[in-house]
C-alpha positions in Angstrom: -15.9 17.3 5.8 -18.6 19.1 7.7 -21.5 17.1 6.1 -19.8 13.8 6.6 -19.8 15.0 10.9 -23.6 16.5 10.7 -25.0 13.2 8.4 -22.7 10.4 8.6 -25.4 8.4 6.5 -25.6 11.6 3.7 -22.1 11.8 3.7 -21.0 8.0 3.0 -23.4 8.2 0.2 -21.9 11.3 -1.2 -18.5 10.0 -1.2 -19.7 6.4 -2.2 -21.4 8.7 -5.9 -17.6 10.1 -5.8 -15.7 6.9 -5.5 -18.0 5.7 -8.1 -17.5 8.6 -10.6 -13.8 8.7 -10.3 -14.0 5.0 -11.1 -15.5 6.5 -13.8 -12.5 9.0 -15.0 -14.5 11.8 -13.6 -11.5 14.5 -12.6 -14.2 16.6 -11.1 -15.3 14.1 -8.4 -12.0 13.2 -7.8 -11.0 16.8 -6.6 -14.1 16.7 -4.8 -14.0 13.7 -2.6 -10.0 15.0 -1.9 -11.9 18.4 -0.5 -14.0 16.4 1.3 -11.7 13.8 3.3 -8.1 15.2 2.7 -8.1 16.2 6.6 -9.1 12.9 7.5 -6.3 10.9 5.2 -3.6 13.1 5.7 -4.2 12.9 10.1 -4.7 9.2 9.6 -1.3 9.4 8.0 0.2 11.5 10.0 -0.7 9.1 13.4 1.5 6.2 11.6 4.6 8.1 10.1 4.7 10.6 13.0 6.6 12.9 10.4 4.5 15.7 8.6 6.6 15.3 5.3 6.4 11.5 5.2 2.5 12.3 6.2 1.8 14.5 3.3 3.3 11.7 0.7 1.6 9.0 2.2 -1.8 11.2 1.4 -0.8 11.8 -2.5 0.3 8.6 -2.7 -3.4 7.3 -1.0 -5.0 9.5 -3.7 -2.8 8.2 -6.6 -3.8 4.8 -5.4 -7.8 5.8 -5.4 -7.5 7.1 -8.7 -6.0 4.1 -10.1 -8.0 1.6 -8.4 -11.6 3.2 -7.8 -13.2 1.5 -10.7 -12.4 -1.9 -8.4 -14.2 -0.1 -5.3 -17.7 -1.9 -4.5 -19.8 -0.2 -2.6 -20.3 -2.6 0.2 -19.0 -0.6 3.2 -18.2 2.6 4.1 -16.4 4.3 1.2 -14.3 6.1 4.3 -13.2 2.8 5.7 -12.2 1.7 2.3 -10.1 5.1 1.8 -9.0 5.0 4.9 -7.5 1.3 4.6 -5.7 2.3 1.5 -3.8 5.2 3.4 -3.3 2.8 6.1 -1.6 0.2 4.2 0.6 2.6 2.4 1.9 4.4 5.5 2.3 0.7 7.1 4.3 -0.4 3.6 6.4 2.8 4.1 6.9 2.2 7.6 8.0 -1.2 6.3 10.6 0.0 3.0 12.1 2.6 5.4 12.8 0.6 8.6 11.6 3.6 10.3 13.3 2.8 13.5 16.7 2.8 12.3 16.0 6.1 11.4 17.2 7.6 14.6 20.6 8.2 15.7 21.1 6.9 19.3 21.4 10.3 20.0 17.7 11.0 19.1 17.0 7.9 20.8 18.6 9.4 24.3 17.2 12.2 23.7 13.6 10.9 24.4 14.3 9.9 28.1 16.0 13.7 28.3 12.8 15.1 27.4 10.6 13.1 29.5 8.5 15.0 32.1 8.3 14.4 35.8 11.7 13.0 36.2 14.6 14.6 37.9 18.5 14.5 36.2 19.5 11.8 38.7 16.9 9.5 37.5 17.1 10.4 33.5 20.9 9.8 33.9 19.7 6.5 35.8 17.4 5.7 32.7 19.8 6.6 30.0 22.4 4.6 31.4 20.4 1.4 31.6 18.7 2.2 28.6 22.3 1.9 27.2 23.0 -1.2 28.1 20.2 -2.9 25.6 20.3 -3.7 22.4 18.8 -1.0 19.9 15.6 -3.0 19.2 14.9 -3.7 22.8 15.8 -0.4 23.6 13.1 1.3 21.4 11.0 -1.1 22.2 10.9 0.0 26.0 11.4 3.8 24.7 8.1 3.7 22.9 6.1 2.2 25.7 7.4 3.2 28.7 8.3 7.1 27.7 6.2 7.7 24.4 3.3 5.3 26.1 2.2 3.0 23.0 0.5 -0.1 23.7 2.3 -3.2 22.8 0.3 -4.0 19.9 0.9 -0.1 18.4 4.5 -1.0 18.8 3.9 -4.2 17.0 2.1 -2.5 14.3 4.8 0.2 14.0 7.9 -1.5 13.6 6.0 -4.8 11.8 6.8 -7.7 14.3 4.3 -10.1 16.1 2.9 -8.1 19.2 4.1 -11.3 21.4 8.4 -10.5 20.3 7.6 -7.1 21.4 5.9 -8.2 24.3 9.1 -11.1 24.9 11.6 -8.1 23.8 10.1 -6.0 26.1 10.0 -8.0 29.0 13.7 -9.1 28.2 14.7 -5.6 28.5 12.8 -4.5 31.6 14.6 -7.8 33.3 17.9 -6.8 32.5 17.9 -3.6 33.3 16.5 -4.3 36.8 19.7 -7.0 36.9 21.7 -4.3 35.8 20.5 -1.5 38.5 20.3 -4.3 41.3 24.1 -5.0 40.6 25.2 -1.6 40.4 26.9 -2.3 36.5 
């Protein structure tokens, strides 16, 4: 990984010879280029699933995918981008196949507001209770924006809907809790 940092240029080529060899069948090249970019796949991973376990599967699975398909690889970008788009794609399918955010248990869900920094008990007990009052979509929705501090479009990405129903959702949810806290529910 060092050379690809010191000579970005020297580096795409030597992974571009690697991609090409284990097109090839070459099991030596293979091991090489996962020396080489391992750290880079598996964090790339690890910034979608947010899970180190679902991380380090999405990796093998990336490199199970290269090996199968880098006799198809042509060598007109950057051989990193391509690698990079394959992890990216499987994480996103996983992401997909696992309906990652009913995952958590509402009390998981609660607990993010709980854990949130600079606000006192009155006002987490203030957030949690209008928090409870949305729907669980809308409710992550404003969870992962307004306490974990994703764009709308990560959002969009990370639970797979058009960025404008988060936006919609998202708005929604902020106007009814400020109806809620305005009428005292």
């Amino acid at each position: 990984m060092e050379d690809l940092v010191k000579d970005p240029d020297a580096g795409a080529a030597e992974l571009e010879r690697l991609l090409l060899n284990v097109g090839a069948g070459d099991k030596d090249s293979f091991g090489e280029l996962y020396t080489r970019t391992h750290a880079a796949v598996y964090a790339l991973a690890l910034s979608i699933l947010s899970n180190a376990h679902d991380a380090e599967e999405a990796a093998h699975d990336a490199y199970l995918r290269v090996w199968d398909y880098a006799s198809s690889y042509r060598a007109k970008g950057s051989p990193m981008a391509w690698l990079m788009a394959v992890t990216r794609n499987l994480c996103l399918m996983e992401l997909r196949r696992k309906k990652r955010q009913k995952e958590l248990s509402e009390d998981e869900w609660n607990a993010i507001p709980a854990e949130a920094r600079g606000l006192e008990t009155e006002e987490r007990a203030l957030l949690q209770w209008a928090l409870g009052s949305l729907d669980p979509a809308s409710r992550q929705i404003v969870l992962l924006h307004a306490v974990a501090g994703l764009k709308h479009r990560e959002i969009a990405r990370l639970l797979g809907l058009p960025q404008n129903t988060v936006l919609s959702k998202y708005s929604r949810a902020i106007g009814k809790m400020r109806a809620g806290l305005e009428k005292g529910e």
